[in-house]
Every structure is written in structure tokens, then in C-alpha cells.
N, C-alpha and C positions, 0 to 999 in steps of 0.2 A: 323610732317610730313616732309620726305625729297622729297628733287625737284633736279631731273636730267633732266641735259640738255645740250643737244646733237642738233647738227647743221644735224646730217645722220636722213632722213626718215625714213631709214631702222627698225635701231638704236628705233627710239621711236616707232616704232609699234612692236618691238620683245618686250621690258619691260611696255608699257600703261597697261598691261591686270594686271599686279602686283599689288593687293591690294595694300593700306596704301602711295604709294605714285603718285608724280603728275609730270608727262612728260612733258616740255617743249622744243620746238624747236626753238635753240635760235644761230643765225648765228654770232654775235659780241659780242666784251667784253663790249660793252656798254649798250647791252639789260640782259647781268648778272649782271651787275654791280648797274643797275637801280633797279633789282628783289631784292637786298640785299639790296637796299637802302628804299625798301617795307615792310622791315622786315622778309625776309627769310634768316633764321641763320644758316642755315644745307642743305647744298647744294653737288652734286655731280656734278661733271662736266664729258662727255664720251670724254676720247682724241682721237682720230679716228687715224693712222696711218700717214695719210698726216697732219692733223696740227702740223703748225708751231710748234714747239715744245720749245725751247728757248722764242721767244715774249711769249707764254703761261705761264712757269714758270715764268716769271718776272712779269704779268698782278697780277695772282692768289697771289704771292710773294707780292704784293702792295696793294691785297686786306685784306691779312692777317695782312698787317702793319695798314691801316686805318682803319678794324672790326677787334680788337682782340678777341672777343665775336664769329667769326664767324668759324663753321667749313668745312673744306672743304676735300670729298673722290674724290678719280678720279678711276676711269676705265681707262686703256692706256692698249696697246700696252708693251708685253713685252720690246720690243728694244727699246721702250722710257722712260723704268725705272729711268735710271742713268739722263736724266735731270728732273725726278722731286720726289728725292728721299728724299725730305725734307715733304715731304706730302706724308695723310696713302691714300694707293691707294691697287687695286685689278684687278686683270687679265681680259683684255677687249673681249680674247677669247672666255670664256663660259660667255656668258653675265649673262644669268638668273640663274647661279648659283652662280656670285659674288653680282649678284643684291640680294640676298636671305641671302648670309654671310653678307653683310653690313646690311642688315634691322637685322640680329642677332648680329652683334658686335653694332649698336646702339641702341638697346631693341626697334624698335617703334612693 
């Protein structure tokens, strides 16, 4: 199972309805970071427009240092591509159809 999680209301009632995976609405990096330390390995995170966009890359960037086991997709914002081009990510615009391409590029 993967777990997105998104800080926008909006956001988790447009993809909750998607079979196979599980919505969290999660305002800090310290309540994701807590969720990985749960044992969830496969995580998406929704960049929204307005997050900080730099502090994100470096958070996610030091999560990948201390889980190297873990994987991490994002939903952003085209015009936030180039800070987080080290990570597979997919277009925040059509939500539920990149939510549909990542449940097909990771088989669940």
C-alpha cells in the first residue's frame, strides 16, 4: 500500500475515493517522518504550490539519507520541477490521473 499525504483538504478528498491506497493529512515534516518511522516504506508526498519548496527538498533529501530502503513519489507543481529533480515525481495538475500512473508504475 502507498500513503499520500498532503497538508490541502482539498487535495485528500479529490484522491481518498482511489482504491489500494490510504490518505493522510499531514501538516509537518515531523508527522511524516514519524509515519516512516511506523514502517511505511512507499510514501507520496502532494507538493502544493505554496510549500516552501527548498526546506522540502532538503527534509525529503535527509530522509532518503537516513531510510535508504525508503521510496519516495511527489505530486508538485510543474514550476517546482527543477528543485526536486533528484526525485521520480508526476504532475500535481491532473491529480487522479497521475494518482492512477504511479499506482501503474508501482504495480500495487
Amino acid at each position: 500500500m502507498i500513503i499520500f499525504y498532503t497538508h490541502s483538504v482539498q487535495r485528500l478528498e479529490q484522491i481518498k475515493s482511489i482504491p489500494d491506497i490510504e490518505v493522510r493529512h499531514t501538516v509537518t515534516q515531523e508527522e511524516l517522518a514519524a509515519s516512516i518511522v511506523e514502517g511505511h516504506h512507499l510514501i507520496c508526498v502532494l507538493i502544493e504550490p505554496e510549500t516552501p519548496s527548498r526546506q522540502w527538498q532538503g527534509f525529503l533529501a535527509s530522509l532518503l539519507r537516513s531510510f535508504p530502503f525508503l521510496e519516495i513519489y511527489l505530486l508538485l507543481p510543474r514550476e517546482q520541477e527543477g528543485y526536486f529533480s533528484d526525485f521520480q515525481h508526476l504532475p500535481l495538475e491532473n491529480l487522479r490521473a497521475s494518482v492512477e500512473q504511479l499506482l501503474s508504475l508501482i504495480h500495487i
